[in-house]
N, C-alpha and C positions, 0 to 999 in steps of 0.2 A: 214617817221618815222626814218628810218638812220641817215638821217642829226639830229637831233635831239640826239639820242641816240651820234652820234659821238663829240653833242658841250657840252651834261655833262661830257663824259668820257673826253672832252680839259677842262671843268671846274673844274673837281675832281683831274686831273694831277697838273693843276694849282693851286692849294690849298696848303697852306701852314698847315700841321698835328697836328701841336701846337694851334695856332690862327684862323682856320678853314677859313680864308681869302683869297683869291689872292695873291699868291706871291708878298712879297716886297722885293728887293734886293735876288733874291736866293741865295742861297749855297747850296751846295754838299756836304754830309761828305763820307769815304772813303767805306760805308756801300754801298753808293747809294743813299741816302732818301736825299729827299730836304728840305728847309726850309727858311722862313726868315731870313735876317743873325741875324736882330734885336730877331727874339724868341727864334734864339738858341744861342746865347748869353745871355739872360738871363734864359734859363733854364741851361746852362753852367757856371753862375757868382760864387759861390759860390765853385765849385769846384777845386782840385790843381793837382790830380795824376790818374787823371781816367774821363774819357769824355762817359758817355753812349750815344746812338743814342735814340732819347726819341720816337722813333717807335719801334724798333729792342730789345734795348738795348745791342746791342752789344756794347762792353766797348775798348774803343782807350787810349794808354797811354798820348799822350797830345793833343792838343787843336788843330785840321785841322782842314778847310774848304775853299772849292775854289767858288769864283763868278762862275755863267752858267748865263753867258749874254745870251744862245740860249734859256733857259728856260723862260729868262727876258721878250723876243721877244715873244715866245711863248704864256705868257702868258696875256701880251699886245693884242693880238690877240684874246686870250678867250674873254675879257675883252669886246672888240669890239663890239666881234660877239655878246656876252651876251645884249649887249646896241640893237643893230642890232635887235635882238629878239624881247626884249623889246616892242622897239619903233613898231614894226611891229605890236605886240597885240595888243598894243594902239590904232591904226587905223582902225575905222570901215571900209574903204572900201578893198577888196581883192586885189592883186597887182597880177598884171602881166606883161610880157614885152611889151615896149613901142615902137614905129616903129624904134625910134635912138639907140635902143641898152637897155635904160636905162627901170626905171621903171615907170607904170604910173598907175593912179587907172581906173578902169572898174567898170561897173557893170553885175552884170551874168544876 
């Protein structure tokens, strides 16, 4: 049940606050919060002398944000493992390890 609890808490990290999606292209602003660069950019378009953080609203005089390629990776891996899952539930038969290391199906 850990593992579990620990692959929402990598999917809720992963999530982008705007778009409720999986990070696409992150950014940082200098609040902390991440985002797609694509939503916050358009929830930024409109404006010229004040940049709120659209979690926080903390307000920044111009327009930062930097790429987290480690969040990129990170959440590629959510991604994965969320498929991993997946496909796991999918299969009626119970998995367990196989004599080479890998996985095999059984029956109990």
């Amino acid at each position: 049940m850990e593992l579990v609890t620990a692959l929402v808490n990598l999917q809720e990290e992963s999530s982008c606050p705007i778009c409720l999606e999986y990070l696409k292209d992150p950014v940082t602003i200098n609040c902390g919060h991440n985002f797609c660069r694509s939503c916050l950019n358009v929830s930024w378009k409109d404006l010229d002398d004040t940049f709120p953080c659209p979690v926080c609203r903390f307000c920044f005089p111009y327009k930062s944000f930097r790429r987290n390629p480690q969040l990129r990776n990170l959440t590629e891996i959510a991604k994965q493992l969320s498929r991993l899952k997946k496909k796991r539930r999918s299969s009626s038969w119970p998995m367990l390890p196989g004599k080479l290391g890998g996985w095999s199906p059984t029956s109990h």
